[in-house]
C-alpha positions in Angstrom: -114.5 -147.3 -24.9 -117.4 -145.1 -26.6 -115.7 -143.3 -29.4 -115.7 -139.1 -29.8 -117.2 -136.4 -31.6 -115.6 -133.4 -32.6 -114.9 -130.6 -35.2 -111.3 -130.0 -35.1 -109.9 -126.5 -36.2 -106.6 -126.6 -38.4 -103.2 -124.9 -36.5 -101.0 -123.2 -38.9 -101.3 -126.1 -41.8 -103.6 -126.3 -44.5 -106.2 -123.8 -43.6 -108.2 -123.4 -46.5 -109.2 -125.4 -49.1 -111.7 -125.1 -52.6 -114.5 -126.0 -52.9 -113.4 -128.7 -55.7 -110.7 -130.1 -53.1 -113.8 -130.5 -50.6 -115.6 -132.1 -53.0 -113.2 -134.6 -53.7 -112.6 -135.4 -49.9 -116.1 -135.7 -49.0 -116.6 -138.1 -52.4 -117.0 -141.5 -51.5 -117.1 -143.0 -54.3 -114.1 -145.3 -56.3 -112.1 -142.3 -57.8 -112.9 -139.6 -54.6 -110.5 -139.0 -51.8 -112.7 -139.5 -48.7 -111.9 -143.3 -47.7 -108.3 -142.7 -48.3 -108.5 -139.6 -46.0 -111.0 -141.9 -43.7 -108.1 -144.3 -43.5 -105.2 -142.6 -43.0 -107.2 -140.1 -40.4 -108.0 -143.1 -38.5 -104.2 -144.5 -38.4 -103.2 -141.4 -36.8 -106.1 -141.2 -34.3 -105.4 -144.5 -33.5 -101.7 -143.8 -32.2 -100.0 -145.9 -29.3 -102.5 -149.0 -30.2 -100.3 -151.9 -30.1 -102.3 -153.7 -33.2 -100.2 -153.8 -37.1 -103.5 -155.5 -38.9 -104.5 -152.4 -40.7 -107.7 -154.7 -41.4 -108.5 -155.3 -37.9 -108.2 -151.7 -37.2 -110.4 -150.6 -39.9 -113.2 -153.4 -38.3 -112.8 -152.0 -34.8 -113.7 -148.6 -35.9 -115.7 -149.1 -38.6 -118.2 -146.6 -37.7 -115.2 -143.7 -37.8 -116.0 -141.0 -39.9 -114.2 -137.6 -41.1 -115.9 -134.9 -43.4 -114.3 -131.7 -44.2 -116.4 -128.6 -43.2 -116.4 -125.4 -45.8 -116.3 -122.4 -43.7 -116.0 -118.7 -44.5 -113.0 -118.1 -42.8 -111.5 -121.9 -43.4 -112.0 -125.6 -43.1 -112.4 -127.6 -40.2 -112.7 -131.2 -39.4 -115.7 -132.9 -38.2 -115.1 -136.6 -36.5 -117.6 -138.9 -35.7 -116.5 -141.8 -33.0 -113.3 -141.0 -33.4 -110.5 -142.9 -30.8 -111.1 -141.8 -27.3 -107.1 -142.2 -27.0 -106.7 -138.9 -28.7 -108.7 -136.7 -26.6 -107.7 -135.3 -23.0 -110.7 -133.9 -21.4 -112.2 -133.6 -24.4 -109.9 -132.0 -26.6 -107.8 -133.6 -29.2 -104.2 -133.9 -28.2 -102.2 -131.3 -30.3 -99.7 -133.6 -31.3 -102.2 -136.0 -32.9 -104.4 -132.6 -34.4 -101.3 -131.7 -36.5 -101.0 -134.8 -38.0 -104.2 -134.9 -38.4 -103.7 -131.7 -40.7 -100.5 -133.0 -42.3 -102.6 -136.0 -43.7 -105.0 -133.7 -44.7 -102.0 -131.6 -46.4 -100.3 -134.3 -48.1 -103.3 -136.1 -49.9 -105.1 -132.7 -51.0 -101.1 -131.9 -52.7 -100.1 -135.3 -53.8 -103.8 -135.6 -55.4 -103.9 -132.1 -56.9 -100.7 -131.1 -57.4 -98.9 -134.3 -58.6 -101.3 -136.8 -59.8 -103.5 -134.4 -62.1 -100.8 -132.0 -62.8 -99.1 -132.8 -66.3 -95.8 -131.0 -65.4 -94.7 -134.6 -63.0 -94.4 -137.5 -65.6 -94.7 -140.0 -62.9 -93.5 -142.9 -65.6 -90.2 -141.2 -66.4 -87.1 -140.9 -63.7 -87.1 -137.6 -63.5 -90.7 -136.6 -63.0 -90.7 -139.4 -59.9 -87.8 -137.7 -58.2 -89.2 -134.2 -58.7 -93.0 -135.6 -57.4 -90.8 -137.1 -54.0 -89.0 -133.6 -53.9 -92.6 -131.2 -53.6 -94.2 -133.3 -52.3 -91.1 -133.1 -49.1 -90.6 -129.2 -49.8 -94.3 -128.7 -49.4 -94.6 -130.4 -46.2 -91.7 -128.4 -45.3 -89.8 -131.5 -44.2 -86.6 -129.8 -46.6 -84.0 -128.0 -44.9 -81.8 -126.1 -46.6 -80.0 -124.1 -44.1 -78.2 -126.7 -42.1 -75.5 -129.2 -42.8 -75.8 -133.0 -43.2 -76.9 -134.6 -39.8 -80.4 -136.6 -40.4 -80.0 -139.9 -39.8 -82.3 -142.7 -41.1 -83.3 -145.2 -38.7 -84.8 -148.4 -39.5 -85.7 -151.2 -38.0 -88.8 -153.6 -36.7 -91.8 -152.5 -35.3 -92.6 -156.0 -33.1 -89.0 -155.8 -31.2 -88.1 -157.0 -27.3 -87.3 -154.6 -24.4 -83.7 -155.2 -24.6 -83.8 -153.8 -28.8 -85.7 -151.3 -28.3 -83.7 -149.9 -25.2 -80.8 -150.2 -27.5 -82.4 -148.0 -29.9 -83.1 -145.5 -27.5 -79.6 -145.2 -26.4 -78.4 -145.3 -29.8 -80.5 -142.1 -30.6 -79.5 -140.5 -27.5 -76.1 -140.5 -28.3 -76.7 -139.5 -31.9 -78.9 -136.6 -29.9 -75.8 -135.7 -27.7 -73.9 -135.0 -31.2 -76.4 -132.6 -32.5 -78.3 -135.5 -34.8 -82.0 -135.3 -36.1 -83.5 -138.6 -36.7 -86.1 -139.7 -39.6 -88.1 -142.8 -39.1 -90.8 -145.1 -40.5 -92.8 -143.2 -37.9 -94.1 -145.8 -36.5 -93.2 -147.9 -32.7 -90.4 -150.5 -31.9 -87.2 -149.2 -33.7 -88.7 -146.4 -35.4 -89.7 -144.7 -32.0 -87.1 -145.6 -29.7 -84.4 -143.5 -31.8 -86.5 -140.3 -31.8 -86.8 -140.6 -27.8 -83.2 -141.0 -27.1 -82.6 -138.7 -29.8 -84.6 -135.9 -28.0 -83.4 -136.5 -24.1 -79.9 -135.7 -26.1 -81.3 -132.8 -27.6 -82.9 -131.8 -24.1 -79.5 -132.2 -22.6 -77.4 -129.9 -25.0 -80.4 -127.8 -24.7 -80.6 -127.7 -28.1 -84.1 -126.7 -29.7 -86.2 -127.4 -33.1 -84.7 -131.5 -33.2 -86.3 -132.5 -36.2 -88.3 -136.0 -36.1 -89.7 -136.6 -39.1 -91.4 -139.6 -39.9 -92.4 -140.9 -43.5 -95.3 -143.2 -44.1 -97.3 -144.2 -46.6 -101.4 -145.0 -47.3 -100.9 -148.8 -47.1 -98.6 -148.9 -43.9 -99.7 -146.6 -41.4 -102.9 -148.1 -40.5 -100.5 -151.4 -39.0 -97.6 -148.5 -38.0 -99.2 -145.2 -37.2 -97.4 -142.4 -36.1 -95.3 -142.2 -32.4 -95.8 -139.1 -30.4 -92.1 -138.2 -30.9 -92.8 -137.1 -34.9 -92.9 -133.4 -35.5 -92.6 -133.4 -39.0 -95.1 -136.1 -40.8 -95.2 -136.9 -44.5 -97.5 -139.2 -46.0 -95.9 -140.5 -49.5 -98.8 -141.7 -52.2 -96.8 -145.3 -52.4 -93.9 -147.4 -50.9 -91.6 -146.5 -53.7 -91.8 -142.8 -53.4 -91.2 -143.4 -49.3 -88.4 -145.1 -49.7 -87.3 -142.4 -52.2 -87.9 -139.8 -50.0 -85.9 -141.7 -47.5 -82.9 -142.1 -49.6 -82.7 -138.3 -51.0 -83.0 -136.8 -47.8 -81.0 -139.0 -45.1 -77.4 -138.2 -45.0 -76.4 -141.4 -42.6 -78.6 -144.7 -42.3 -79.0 -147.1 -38.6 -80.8 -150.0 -39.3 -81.6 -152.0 -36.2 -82.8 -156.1 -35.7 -86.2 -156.1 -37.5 -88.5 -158.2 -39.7 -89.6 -158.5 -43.4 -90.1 -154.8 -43.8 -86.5 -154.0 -42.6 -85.3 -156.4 -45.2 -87.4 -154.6 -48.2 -85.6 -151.4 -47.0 -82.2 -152.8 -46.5 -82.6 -154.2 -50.1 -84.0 -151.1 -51.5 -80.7 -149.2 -50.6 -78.3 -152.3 -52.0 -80.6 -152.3 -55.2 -79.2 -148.8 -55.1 -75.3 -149.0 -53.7 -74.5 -151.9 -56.1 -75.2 -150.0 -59.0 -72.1 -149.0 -60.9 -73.2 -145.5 -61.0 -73.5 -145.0 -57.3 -69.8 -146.5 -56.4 -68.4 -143.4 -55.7 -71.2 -142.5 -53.7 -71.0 -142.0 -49.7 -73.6 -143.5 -47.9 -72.9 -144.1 -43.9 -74.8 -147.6 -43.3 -74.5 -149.2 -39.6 -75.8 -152.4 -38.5 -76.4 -152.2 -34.9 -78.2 -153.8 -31.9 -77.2 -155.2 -28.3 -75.0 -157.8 -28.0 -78.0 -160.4 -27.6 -78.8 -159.2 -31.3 -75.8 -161.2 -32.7 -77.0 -163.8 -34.2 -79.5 -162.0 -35.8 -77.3 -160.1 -37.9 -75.3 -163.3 -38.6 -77.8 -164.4 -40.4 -79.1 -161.3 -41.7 -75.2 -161.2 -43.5 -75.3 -164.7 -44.0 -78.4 -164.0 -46.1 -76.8 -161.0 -47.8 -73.6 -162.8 -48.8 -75.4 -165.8 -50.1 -77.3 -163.9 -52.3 -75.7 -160.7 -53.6 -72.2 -162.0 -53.0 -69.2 -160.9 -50.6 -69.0 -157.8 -51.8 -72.7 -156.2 -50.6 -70.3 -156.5 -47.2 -68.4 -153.2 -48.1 -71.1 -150.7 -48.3 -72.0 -150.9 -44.1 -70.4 -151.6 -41.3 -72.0 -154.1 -38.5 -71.2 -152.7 -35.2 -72.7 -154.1 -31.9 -73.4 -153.1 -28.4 -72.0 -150.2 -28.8 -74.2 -146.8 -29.2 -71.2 -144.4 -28.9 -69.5 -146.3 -32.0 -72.6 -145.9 -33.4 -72.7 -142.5 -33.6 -69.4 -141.5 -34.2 -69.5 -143.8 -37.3 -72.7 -141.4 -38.3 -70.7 -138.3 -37.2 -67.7 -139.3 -39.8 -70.2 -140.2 -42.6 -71.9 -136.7 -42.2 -68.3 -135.1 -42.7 -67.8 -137.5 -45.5 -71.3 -136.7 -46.9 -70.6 -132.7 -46.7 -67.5 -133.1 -48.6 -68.8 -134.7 -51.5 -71.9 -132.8 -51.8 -69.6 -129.7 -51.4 -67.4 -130.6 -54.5 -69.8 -132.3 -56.3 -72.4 -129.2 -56.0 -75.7 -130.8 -54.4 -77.7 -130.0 -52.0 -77.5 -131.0 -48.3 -81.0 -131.5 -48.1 -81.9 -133.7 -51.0 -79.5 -136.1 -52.9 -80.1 -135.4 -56.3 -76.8 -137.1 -57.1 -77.8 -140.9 -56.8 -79.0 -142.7 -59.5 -82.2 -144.6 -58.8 -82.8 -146.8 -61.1 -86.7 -146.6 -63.0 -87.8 -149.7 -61.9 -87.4 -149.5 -58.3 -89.8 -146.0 -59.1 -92.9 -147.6 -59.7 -95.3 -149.0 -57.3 -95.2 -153.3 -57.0 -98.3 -154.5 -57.0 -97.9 -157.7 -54.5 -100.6 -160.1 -56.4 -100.6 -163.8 -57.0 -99.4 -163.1 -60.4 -96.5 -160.9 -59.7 -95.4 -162.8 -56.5 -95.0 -166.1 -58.5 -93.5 -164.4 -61.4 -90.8 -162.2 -59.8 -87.1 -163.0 -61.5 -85.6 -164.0 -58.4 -82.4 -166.4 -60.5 -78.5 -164.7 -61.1 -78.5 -164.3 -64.3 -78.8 -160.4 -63.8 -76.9 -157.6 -62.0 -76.5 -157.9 -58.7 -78.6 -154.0 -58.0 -81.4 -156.3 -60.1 -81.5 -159.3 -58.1 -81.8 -156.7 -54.8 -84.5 -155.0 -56.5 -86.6 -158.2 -57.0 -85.7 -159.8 -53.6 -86.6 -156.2 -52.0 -90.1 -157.1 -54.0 -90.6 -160.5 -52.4 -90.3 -158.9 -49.2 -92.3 -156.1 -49.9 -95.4 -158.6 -51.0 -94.8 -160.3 -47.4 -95.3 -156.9 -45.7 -98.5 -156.6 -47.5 -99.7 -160.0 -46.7 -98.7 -159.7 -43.3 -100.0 -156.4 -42.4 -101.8 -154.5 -45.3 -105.2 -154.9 -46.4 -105.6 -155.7 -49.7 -102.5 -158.0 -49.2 -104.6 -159.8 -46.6 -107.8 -160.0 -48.5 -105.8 -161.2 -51.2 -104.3 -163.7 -49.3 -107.5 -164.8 -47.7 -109.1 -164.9 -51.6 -106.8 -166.9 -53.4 -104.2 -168.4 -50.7 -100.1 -168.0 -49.6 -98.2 -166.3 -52.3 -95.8 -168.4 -54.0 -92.2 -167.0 -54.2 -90.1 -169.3 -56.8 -86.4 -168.6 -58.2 -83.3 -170.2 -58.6 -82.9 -173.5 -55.5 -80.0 -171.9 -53.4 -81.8 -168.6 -53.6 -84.9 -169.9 -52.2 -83.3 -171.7 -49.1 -81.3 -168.8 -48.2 -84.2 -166.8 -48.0 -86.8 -169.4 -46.5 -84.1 -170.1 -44.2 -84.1 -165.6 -42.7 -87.7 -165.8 -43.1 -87.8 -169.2 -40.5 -86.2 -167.4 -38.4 -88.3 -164.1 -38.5 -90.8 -166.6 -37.6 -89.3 -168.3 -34.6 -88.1 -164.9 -33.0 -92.0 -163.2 -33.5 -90.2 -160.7 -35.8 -93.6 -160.9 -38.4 -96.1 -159.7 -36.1 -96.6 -157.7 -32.4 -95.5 -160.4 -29.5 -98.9 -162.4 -28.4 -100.4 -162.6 -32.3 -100.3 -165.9 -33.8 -98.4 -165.7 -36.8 -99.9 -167.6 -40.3 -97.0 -167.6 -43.1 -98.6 -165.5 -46.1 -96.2 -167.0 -48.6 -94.9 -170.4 -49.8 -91.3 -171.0 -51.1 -91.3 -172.9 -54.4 -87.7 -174.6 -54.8 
């Protein structure tokens, strides 16, 4: 299919910009903005493509292009063979336009506002934290005026029928109980719980269900956003995404998914295991149909071996069961409430959990930093989360990134080597993200990325 041209007018986000921030979009050189707007832009365009090489989909379209247009009265957008999948008759689908915009938004602010601004000391704690909490406020994803009930959901985006269906119904009841959801943004488990979540909305006739979906530069190429997101934020790197995740989600679902379910799921234990966040509530379920069980078996088998018996008591596993599911969220959210009540934070953004500084700043997955990651027990357990969270987080990019596959293609597998028991334990979860097509979409053959070194 021939691609489109068009010059797309902004709606009510990001109207008008200077003529330095043009500049810097329309610069194509190594330190301008416009190939990381080109790439992004084309993610979103590219919505309901069922491809996750981010590589692949940069070759397909490689003769995309996006420039900003300096008006007198504005900006627009002007697309040259953009995606025939977003237009209908010839107009952009307004859906797709607005995330257009809020990709537009988020890079001119993150660029502008946080990278060249001195007031955000993006090597200390605090200055991360504050850089996650603009850069959410200005893409008015923050909502101060309502009471704990956005739920996280995470979970693969190459799942069967039968999961995903399960994900759906899991959001529809969390719908029916007056529930926003926040996702990955992307299909599989991050899309099924924001269409069962709004049927349940529909139903209570309940209006302005928030969908908001976080991504990130490097990801949204392979997972770009589902039609269900209303509220899109682009984060400059993983670690500030997964931040953002963490400070606003009141309640966490995490369904059956692959290698980038595991680098979340060990982001938050990196987190819960840490002394200072004991106290803490944090409502984490476990959940998929019944035909999911031995998937979480071994997804607990994997925890236990690894971080010891006691990662068990911060979630609860609960399968085939949607209604369980979201009382269990409907409790936490009371739970959640009362603790941010007496310990004076705010609903809408945890300020209270300690984050430690090393799971702030971005991993590079290289060769180097692969083979040398400190994957042995002679450190806290929160530390051995963070660096197993860091192995998976290099598979992701092998997998499904582009510079992770170039590097792969360059200089081979990466090499993962730690302690013997550690290594089997996780060559044995990754074996079995093979066998069930959990590392890619069903129908593409699947190359390991990595080696295990025992």
């Amino acid at each position: 299919m021939e691609g489109v041209d068009a010059l797309i007018t902004p709606e009510g986000s990001l109207e008008v910009l200077s003529q330095m921030e043009v500049a810097r979009l329309r610069d194509t050189s190594l330190g301008g903005l416009h190939e990381l707007l080109r790439r992004c832009a084309l993610a979103v365009l590219n919505s309901g493509n069922m491809e996750d090489d981010s590589r692949q989909v940069m070759v397909r379209h490689r003769d995309f292009d996006i420039q900003v247009v300096q008006q007198e009265r504005g900006i627009k957008l002007e697309l040259r063979n953009a995606p025939a999948d977003a237009f209908v008759d010839g107009q952009m689908i307004r859906g797709i336009r607005e995330h257009l915009f809020a990709v537009l938004r988020d890079i001119v602010y993150v660029h502008n506002e946080i990278r060249l601004h001195p007031r955000f000391d993006l090597e200390a704690p605090g200055g991360v934290t504050d850089a996650v909490f603009h850069t959410l406020r200005n893409a008015r994803a923050l909502f101060p005026g309502q009471p704990p009930n956005l739920v996280v959901c995470w979970g693969g985006h190459s799942i069967g029928r039968p999961e995903y269906d399960y994900a759906k119904h899991v959001g529809y009841e969390l719908g029916l109980r007056g529930m926003d959801i926040c996702t990955g943004c992307g299909p599989g488990a991050m899309k099924g719980p924001m269409k069962g979540a709004a049927v349940g909305h529909a139903k209570q006739h309940r209006s302005g269900g928030r969908y908001v979906g976080i991504s990130e530069p490097g990801i949204i190429a392979a997972e770009p956003p589902n039609p269900i997101v209303n509220h899109l934020v682009i984060m400059p790197d993983m670690e500030k995404r997964l931040e953002a995740f963490v400070r606003i989600g009141h309640g966490f679902v995490v369904f059956p998914g692959g290698v980038g379910t595991m680098e979340e799921l060990l982001y938050l234990f990196s987190i819960l295991l840490h002394a200072e966040n004991a106290e803490v509530p944090f409502p984490l379920v476990l959940t998929g149909p019944a035909a999911s069980a031995d998937y979480f078996r071994r997804l607990e088998d994997f925890l236990v071996s690894t971080l010891g018996p006691s990662v068990t008591a911060r979630y609860q596993v609960i399968l085939d069961d949607p209604v369980a599911v979201a009382r269990a969220m409907r409790r936490g959210m009371e739970e959640v409430r009362r603790f941010r009540i007496a310990r004076s934070d705010a609903f809408y953004f945890n300020w209270v959990l300690r984050i430690d500084p090393e799971l702030q700043q971005p991993f590079v997955p290289s060769h180097p930093n692969m083979a040398g990651l400190s994957l042995h027990r002679e450190q806290p357990l929160h530390a051995l989360a963070a660096n197993l969270r860091a192995a998976f987080s290099g598979i992701v990019a092998g997998n499904v990134k582009e510079t992770g596959i170039r590097a792969i293609e360059a200089h081979g597998p990466f090499q993962i080597r730690g302690a013997p028991d550690l290594m089997r334990s996780l060559d044995q979860l990754l074996d079995s993200f093979v066998r069930e097509q959990r590392m890619k979409l069903p129908g593409s053959q699947y190359t390991p990325c990595y080696e295990i070194v025992v």
